[in-house]
C-alpha positions as CSV (number, residue, x, y, z in Angstrom):
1,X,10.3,-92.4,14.5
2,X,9.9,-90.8,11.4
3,X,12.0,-87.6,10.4
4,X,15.6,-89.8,10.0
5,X,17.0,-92.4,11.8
6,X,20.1,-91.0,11.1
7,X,18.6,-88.1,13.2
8,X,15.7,-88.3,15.2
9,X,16.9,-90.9,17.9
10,X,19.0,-92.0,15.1
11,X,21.8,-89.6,14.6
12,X,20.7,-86.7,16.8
13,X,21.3,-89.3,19.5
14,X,24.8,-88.5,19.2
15,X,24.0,-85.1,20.6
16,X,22.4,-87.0,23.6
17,X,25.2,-89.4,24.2
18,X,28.2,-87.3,25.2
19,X,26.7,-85.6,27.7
20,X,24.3,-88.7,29.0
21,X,26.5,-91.8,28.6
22,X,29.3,-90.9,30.7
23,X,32.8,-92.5,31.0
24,X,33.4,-96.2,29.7
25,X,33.8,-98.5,32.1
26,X,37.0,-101.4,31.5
27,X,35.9,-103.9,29.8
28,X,33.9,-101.8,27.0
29,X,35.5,-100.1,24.1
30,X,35.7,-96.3,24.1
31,X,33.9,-94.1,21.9
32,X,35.8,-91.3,21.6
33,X,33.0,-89.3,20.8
34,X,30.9,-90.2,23.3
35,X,32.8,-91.9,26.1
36,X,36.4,-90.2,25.9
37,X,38.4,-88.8,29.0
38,X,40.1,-85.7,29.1
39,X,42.7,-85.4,26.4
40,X,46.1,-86.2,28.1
41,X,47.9,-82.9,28.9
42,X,44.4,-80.6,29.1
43,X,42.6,-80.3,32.6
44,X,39.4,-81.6,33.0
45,X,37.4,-78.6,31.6
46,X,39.0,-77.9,28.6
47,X,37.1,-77.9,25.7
48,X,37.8,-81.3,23.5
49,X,37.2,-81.0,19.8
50,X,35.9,-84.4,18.2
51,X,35.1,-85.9,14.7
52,X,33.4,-88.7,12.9
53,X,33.6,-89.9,9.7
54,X,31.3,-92.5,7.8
55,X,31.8,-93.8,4.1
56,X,29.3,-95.9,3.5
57,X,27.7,-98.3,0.4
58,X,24.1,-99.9,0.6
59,X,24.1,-102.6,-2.4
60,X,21.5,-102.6,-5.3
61,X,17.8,-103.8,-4.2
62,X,15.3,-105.0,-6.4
63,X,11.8,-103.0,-5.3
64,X,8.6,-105.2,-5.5
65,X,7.2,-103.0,-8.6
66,X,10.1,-103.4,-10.6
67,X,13.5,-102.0,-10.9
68,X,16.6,-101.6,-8.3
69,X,18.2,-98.6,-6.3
70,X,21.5,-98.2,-4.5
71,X,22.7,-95.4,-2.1
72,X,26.5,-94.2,-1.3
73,X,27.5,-91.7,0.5
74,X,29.0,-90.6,4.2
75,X,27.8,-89.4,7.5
76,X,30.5,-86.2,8.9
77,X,30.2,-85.0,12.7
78,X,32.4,-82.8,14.8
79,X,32.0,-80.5,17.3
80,X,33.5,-80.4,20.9
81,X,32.2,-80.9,24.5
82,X,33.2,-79.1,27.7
83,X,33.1,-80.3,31.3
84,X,32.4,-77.6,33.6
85,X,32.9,-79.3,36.7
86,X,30.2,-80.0,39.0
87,X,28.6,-82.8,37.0
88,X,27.5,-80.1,34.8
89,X,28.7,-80.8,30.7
90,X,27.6,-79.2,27.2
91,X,28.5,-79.5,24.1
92,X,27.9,-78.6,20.2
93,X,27.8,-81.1,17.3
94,X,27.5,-80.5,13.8
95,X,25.8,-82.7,11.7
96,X,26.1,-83.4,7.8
97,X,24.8,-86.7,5.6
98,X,25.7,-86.8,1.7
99,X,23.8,-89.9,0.4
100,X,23.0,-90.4,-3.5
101,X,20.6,-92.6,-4.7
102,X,21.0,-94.5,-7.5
103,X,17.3,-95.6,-9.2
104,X,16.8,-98.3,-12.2
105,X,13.9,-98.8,-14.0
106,X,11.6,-97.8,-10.9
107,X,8.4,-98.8,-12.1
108,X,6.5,-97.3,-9.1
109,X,7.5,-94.1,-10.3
110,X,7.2,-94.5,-14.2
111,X,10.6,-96.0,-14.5
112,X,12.5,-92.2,-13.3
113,X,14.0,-91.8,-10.5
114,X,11.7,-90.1,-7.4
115,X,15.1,-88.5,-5.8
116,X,18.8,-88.2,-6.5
117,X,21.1,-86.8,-4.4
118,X,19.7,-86.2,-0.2
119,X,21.8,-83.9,2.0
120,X,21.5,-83.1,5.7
121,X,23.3,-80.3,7.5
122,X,22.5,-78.7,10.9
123,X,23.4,-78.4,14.3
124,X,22.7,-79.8,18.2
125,X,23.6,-78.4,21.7
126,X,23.8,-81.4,24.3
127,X,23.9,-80.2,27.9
128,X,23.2,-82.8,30.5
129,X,23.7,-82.3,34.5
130,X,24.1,-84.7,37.6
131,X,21.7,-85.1,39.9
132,X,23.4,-87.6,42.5
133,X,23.1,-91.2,43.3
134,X,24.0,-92.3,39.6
135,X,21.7,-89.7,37.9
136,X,22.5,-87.8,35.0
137,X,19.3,-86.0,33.1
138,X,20.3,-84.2,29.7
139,X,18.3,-82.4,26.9
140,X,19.8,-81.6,23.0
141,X,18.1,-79.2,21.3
142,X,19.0,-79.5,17.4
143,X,18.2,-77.7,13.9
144,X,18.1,-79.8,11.0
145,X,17.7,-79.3,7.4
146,X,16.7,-82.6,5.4
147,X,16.3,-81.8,1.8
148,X,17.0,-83.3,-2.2
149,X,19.6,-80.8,-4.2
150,X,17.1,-78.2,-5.8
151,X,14.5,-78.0,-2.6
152,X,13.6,-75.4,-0.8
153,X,15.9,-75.0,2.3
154,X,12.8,-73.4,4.3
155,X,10.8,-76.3,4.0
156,X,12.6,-79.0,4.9
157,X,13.7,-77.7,8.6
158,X,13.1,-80.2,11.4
159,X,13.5,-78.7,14.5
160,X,13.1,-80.3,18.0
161,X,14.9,-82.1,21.3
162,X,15.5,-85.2,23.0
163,X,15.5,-85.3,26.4
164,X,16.7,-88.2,28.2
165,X,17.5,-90.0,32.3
166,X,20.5,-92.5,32.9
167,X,21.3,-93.9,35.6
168,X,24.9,-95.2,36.2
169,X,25.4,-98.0,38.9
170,X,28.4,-98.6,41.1
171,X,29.5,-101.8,38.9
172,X,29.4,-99.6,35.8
173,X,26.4,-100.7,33.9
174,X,23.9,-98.0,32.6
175,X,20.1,-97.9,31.5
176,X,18.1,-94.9,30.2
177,X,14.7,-93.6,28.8
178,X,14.6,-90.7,26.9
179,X,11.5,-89.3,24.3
180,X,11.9,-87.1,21.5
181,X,9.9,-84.3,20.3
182,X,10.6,-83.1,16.6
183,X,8.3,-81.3,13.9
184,X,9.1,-80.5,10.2
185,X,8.7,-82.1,6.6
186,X,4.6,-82.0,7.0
187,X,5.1,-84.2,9.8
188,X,5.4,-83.9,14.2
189,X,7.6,-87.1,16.1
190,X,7.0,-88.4,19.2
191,X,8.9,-91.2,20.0
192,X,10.6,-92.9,23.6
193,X,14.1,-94.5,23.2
194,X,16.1,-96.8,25.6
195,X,19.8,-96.2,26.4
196,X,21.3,-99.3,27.8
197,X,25.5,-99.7,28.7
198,X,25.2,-103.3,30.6
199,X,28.1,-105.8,31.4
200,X,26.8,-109.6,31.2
201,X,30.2,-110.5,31.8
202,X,34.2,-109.8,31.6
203,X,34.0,-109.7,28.1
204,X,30.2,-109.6,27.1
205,X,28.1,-106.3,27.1
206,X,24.6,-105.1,25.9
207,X,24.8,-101.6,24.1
208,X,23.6,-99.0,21.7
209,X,24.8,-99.3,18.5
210,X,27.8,-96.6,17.7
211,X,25.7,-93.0,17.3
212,X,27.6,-92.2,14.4
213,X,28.0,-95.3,12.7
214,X,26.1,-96.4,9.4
215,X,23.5,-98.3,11.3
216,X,22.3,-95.3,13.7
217,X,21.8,-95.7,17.8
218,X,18.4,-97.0,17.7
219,X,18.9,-100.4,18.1
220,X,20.7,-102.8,19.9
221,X,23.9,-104.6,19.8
222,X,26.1,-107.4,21.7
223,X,29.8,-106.1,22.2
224,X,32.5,-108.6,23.0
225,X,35.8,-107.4,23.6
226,X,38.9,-109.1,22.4
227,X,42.5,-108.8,23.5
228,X,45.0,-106.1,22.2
229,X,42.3,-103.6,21.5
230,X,39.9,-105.6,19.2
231,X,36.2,-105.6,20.0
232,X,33.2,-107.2,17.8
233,X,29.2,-106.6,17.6
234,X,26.3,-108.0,16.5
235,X,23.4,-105.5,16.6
236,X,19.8,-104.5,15.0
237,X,18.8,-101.4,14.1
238,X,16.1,-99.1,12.7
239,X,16.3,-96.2,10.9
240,X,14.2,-93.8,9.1
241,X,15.5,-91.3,6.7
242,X,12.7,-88.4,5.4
243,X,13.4,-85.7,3.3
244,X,12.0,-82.2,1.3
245,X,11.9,-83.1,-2.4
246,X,13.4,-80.9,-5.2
247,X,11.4,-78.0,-6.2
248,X,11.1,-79.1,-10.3
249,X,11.3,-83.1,-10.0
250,X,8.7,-85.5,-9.8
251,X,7.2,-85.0,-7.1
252,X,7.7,-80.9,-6.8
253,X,8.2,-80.0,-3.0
254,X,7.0,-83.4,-1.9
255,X,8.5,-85.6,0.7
256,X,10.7,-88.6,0.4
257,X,11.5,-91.6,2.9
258,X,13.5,-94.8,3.4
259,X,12.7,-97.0,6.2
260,X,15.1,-99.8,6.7
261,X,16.0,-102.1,9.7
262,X,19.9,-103.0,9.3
263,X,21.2,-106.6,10.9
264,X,25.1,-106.0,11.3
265,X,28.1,-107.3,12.5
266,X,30.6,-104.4,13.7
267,X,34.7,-105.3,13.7
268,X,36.3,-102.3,15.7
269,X,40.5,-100.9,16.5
270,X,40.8,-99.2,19.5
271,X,44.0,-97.5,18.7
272,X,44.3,-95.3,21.2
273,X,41.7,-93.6,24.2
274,X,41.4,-91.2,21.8
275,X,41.1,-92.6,18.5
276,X,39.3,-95.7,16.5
277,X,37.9,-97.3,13.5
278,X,35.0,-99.3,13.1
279,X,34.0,-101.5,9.9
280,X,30.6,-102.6,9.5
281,X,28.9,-105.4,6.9
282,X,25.0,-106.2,6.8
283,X,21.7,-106.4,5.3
284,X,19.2,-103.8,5.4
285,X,15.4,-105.7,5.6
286,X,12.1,-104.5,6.3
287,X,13.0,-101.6,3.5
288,X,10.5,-99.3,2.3
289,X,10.5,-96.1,-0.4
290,X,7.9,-93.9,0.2
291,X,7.1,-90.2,-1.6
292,X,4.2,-88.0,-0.5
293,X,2.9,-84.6,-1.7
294,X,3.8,-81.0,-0.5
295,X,1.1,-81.7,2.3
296,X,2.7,-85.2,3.3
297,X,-0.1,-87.2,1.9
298,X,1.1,-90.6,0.9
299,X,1.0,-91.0,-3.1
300,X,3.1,-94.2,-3.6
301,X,5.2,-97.0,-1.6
302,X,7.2,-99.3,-2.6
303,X,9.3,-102.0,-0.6
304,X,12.4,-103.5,-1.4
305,X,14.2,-106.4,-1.4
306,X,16.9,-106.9,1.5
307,X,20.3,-104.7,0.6
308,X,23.9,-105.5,1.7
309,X,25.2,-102.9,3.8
310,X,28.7,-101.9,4.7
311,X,30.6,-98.9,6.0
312,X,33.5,-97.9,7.6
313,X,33.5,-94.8,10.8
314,X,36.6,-93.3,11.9
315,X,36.4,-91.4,15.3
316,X,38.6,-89.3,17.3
317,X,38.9,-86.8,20.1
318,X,41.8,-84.9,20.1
């Protein structure tokens, strides 16, 4: 899973969800963006307009070379879904990162920084379709850009899909498989993914991390719900963020990557169907900086140190 955790089967995942996951079930928080009901006062196929937002902060780590890094930022999506009856739903959802990186004394790469500032802008178009007895098959087709400020916006497009199969039980629980396919940044994914909504009791249920939270969907997490709207998680996580380098730094037109596996406890307000906030507060292990050459050749690694990780995702359908 390597062109972004955030994105493939990270954050592109949120394209898949609102047109694989279907309706929550009582007992589970609602995601607004993935799991919401028609807005009160609209039929059922009007088009709902959505947004996420995601300040987050991962602390300073000390990398095994020598020196320390830390990366702040936020994670934007909106877009809106439509229900066209029938079992038949679609959707568009636009996606943008901001995350700057903060280097000290990186001895790996002469003491300089290999990247600053990372952005990620593009676009996905979810449709999914029942197919009886539970079934719902779906397919998001997305265009990515993935790139350091000062690199060249036509090489660092990632294009692909994700196609995915859910079946949804008569008690309410859910379990998927899905693969994604996605090429760009000197490099072609392949990877499968599990989606899994699954009640192991009134108030205890297995789940996929939040889509657009700091942590990214490819993990797993253990929801318990609380009275008065309050809900809490424990979940793990991997995530993969690769990126074009800038045309005149270090590493001209190269490729970047952080690789990370975040261990998290989520604290969320259901405020309304419709609306939510969700704070998050972890470490990031298993972390890894890598940069490779314009023909995505590795030239140096370097692993770091567990980071502290927290963030904060606001999300709403309106």
């Amino acid at each position: 899973m390597n062109v972004s955790s955030w994105r493939v089967a990270m954050v592109v995942l949120l394209g898949a969800l609102p047109v694989a996951a279907g309706p929550a079930r009582a007992g589970a928080y609602v995601d607004p963006v993935t799991d919401a009901p028609p807005t009160q006062g609209r039929g059922a196929t009007a088009w709902q307009p959505f947004v996420s937002v995601t300040p987050l902060y991962q602390g300073s780590a000390d990398l095994d070379n020598g020196g320390d890094f830390t990366v702040g930022g936020a994670v934007v999506r909106g877009g809106a879904s439509y229900d066209f009856g029938g079992g038949t739903r679609a959707g568009v959802t636009l996606n943008y990162d901001y995350l700057d990186y903060s280097f000290s004394g990186a001895r790996s790469w002469g003491g300089s920084s290999p990247w600053g500032v990372v952005q990620r802008y593009g676009v996905s178009l979810p449709v999914s379709f029942a197919v009886g007895d539970g079934w719902r098959l779906a397919v998001a087709p997305s265009v990515d850009w993935f790139r350091e400020n000062g690199a060249s916006t036509g090489d660092s497009l990632v294009w692909g899909a994700l196609f995915s199969g859910t079946r949804r039980f008569a008690d309410g629980n859910l379990i998927g498989l899905g693969i994604g396919v996605y090429d760009g940044i000197e490099k072609t994914s392949v990877y499968p993914f599990l989606l899994v909504d699954w009640r192991l009791g009134e108030r205890w249920r297995l789940i996929n991390p939040l889509a657009s939270g700091p942590t990214g969907p490819a993990g797993i997490e253990l929801d318990y719900q609380f009275d008065g709207g309050w809900t809490a998680g424990v979940g793990v996580s991997y995530r993969a963020m690769r990126f074009r380098l800038s045309d005149d730094g270090p590493t001209p037109d190269g490729v970047g990557e952080e690789r990370g596996v975040p261990i998290f406890l989520r604290v969320s307000r259901q405020f309304t169907d419709q609306m939510a906030l969700h704070l998050y507060g972890g470490i990031v292990v298993a972390g890894q900086l890598r940069v490779e050459n314009s023909s995505g050749n590795l030239l140096r690694k370097d692993d770091f140190d567990p980071a502290p990780l927290f963030g904060a995702t606001f999300i709403g359908r309106f």
